[in-house]
C-alpha positions in Angstrom: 3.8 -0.8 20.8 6.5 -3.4 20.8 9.6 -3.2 18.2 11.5 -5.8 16.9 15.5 -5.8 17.0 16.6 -4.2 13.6 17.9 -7.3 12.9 14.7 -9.4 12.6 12.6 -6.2 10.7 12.6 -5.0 7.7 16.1 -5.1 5.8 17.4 -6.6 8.5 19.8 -3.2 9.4 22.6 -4.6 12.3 21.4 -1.2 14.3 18.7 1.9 13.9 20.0 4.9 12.4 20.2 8.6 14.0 17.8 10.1 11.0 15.6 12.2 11.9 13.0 10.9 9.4 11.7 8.2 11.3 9.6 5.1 9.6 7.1 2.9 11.4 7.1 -0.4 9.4 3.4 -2.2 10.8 3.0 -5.6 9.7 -0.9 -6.9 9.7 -1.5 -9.9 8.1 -5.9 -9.7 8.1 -7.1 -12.6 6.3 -11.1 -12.2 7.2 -12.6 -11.8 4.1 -10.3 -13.0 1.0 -12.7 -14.2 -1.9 -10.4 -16.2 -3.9 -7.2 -17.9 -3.0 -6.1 -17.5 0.9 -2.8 -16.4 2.3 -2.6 -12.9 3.0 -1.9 -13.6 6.9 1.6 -14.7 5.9 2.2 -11.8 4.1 4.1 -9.5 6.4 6.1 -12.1 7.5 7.3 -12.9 4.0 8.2 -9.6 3.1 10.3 -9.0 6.5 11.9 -12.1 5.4 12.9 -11.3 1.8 13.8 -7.5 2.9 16.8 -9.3 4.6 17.9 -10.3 1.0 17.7 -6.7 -0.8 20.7 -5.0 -1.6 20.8 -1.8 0.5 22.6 0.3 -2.7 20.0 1.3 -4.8 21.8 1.5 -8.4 19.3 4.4 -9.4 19.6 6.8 -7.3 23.8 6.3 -7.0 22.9 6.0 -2.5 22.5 3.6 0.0 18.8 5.1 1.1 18.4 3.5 4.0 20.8 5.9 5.8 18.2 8.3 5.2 15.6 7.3 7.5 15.2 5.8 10.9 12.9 2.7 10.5 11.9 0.6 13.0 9.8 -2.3 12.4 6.3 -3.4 15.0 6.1 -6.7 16.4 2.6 -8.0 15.1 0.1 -7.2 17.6 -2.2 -10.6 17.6 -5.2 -9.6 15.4 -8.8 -9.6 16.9 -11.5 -12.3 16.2 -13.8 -9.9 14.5 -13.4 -8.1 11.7 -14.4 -4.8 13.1 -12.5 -5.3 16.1 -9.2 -5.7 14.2 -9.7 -2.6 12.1 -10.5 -0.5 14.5 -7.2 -2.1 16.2 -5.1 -1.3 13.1 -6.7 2.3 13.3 -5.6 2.5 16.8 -2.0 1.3 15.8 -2.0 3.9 13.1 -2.9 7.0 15.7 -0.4 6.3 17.9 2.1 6.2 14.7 1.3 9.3 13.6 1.3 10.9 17.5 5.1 9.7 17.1 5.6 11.5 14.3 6.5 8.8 12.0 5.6 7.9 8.7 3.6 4.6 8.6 4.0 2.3 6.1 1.7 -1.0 7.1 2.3 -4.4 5.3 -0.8 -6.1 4.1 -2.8 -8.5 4.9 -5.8 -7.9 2.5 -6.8 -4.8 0.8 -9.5 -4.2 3.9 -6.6 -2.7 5.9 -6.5 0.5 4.0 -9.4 1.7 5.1 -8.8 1.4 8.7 -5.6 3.1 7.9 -7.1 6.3 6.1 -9.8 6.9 9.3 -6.9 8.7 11.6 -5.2 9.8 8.4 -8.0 11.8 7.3 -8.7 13.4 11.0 -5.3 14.6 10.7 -5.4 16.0 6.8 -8.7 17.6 6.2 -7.8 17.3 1.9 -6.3 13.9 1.8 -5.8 12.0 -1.9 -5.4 8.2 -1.8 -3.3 7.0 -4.6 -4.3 3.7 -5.2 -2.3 1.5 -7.4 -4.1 -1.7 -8.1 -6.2 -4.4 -10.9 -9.8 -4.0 -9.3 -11.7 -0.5 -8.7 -12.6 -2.1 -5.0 -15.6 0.4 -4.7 -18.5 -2.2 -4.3 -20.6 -1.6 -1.5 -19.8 -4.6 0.5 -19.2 -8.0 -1.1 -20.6 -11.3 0.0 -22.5 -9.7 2.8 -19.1 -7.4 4.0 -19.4 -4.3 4.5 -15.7 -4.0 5.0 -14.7 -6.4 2.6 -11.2 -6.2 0.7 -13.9 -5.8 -3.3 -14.9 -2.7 -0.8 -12.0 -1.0 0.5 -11.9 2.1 -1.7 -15.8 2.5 -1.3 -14.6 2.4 2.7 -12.3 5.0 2.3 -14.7 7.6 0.6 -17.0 7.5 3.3 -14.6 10.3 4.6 -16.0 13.1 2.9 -12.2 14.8 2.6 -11.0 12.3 0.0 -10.1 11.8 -3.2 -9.1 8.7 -5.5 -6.3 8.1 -8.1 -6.6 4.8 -9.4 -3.9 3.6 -11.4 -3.6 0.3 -13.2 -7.7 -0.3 -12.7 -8.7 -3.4 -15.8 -11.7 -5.2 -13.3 -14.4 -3.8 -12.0 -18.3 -4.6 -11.8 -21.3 -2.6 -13.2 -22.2 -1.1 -10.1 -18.7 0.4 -9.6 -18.4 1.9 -12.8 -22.1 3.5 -11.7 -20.2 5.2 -8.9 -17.4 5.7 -10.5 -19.5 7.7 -13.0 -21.5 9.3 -10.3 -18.3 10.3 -8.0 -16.6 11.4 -11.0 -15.2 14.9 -9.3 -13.8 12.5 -6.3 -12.5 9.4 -8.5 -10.1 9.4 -11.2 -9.1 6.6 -13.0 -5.6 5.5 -15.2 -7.5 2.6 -17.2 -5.0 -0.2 -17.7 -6.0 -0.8 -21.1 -4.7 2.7 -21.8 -1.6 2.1 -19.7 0.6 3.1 -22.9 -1.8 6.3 -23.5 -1.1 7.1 -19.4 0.3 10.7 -19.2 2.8 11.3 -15.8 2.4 15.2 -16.6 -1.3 14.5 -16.2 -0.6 12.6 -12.5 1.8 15.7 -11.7 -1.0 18.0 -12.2 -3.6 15.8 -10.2 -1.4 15.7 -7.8 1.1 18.7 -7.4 1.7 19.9 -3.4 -1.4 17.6 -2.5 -1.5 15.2 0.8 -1.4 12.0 -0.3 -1.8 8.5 1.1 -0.3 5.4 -1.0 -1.9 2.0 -1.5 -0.6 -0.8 -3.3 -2.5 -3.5 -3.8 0.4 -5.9 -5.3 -2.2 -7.2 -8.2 -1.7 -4.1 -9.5 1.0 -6.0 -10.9 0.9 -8.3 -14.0 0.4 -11.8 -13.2 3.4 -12.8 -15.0 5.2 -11.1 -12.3 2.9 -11.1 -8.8 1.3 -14.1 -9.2 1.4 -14.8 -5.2 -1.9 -12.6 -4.6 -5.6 -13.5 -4.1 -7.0 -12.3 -7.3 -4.1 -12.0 -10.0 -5.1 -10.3 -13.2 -3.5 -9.9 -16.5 -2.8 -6.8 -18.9 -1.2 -5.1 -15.5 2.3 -2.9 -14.3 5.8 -4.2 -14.9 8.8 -3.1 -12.9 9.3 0.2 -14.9 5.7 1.4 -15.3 5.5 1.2 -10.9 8.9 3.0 -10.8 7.4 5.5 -13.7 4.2 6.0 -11.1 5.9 6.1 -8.1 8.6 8.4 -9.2 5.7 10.9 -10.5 4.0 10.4 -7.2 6.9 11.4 -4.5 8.1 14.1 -6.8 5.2 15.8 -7.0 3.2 15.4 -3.9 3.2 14.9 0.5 3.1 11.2 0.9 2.0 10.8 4.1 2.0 7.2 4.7 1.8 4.1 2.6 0.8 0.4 2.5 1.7 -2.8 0.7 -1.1 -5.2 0.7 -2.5 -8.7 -0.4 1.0 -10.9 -0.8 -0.5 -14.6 -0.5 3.2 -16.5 -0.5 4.0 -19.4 -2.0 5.7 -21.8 -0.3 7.7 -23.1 -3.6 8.2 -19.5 -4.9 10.1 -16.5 -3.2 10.1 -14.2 -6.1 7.1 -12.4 -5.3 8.3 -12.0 -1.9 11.4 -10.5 -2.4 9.6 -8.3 -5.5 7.2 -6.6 -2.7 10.0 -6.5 0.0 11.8 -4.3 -2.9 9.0 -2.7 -3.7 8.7 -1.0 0.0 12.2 -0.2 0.0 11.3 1.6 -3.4 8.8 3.5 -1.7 11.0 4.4 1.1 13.7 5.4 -0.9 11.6 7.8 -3.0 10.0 9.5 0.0 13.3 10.4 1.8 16.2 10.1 -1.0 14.8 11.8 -3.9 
């Protein structure tokens, strides 16, 4: 694996730090089977971009957390031709990661990534939860003739007989996912965004308390107010507060064992919903190590 200089990854640091708690930052920008608007290949790039604008004093939590961890951020391996191919790549990318003994946290690229991610993940973990924060349930099986299409990525991921499913923020979804959803019920629970007000964080502590857990955020999980630079923005979703709320609950309460950050389409005009996902990681990064 090849690094960038701190300088052109993610914050932009001048030089690594000695922490023990070491952070693999992975950009993969998959764009093979988007179903609405296009753009996910430039997401990565965007967000290592905008990190280079976020203040490193976080006014929360009264630190600077990036002293906390040792990041280092992967040059972009050039992604295969074939879908397959390039998960199984990203699955390879993730192995050696975790034989490093770092903590991965992959920028998306399109919601398919996650899958590819949990594979290793769950070899490793034998009772792994994914928390997925996110608009759409993503458990069809297959869309458009993809198996491994982004509408299918949680569906992917409980093809792993060890995992579980959070789903927070969920307000689209098809008849035959709520089918499995009602069918998987023991392996599947859902925060319905049209009770987002009714949501309970005790309840999420419970579900979650001294469990393995992997993070996804798809960034649609977001209200299109705010995140409207995504393939398939939806209203009635998170603000700024309600994520923190989540992710606060999350960290506290549970092993998070790796992350992602997926499905940033930029646009070129706008660099708001860059810097809000570029944020958003350092968020995530703060509350694993500084909290």
């Amino acid at each position: 694996m090849k690094f960038l200089k701190p300088s052109k990854g993610f914050l932009g640091l001048p030089k690594e730090n000695k922490s023990k708690n070491k952070v693999y930052i992975i950009p993969f920008g998959l764009e093979k089977t988007v179903s609405y608007s296009s753009g996910t290949k430039n997401g990565p790039k965007k967000i290592i971009e905008a990190s280079r604008q976020v203040e490193l004093f976080d006014e929360e939590l009264k630190l600077e957390p990036y002293k906390k961890f040792n990041i280092k951020t992967l040059k972009q391996e050039k992604i295969k031709s074939k879908l397959n191919d390039s998960l199984n790549q990203l699955s390879n990318i993730i192995e050696k990661t975790l034989k490093s003994k770092c903590f991965p946290l992959t920028l998306g690229g399109e919601h398919s990534i996650t899958p590819a991610i949990i594979k290793p993940l769950a070899k490793k973990y034998s009772n792994l939860t994914i928390v997925q924060i996110d608009a759409h349930a993503d458990l069809r099986d297959g869309y458009m003739g993809i198996y491994y299409s982004h509408a299918a990525a949680m569906r992917r991921c409980l093809d792993n007989k060890n995992i579980k499913i959070v789903s927070i923020g969920i307000r689209n979804l098809c008849q035959e996912e709520f089918n499995y959803f009602k069918k998987n019920n023991k392996r599947i629970k859902i925060f319905w965004g049209n009770e987002m007000r009714k949501w309970s964080m005790e309840k999420l502590s419970k579900i979650l308390k001294n469990k393995d857990v992997y993070l996804t955020f798809d960034l649609d999980g977001f209200d299109s107010s705010l995140m409207h630079a995504t393939g398939t923005p939806e209203p009635g979703g998170l603000f700024w507060p309600d994520a923190m709320r989540i992710l606060k609950t999350v960290f506290k309460n549970s092993n998070v064992v790796g992350a992602d950050v997926n499905e940033l389409a930029p646009n070129p005009h706008l660099h708001a919903c860059d810097f809000l996902a570029a944020k958003l990681v350092y968020k995530i990064l703060s509350y694993k190590f500084a909290i």
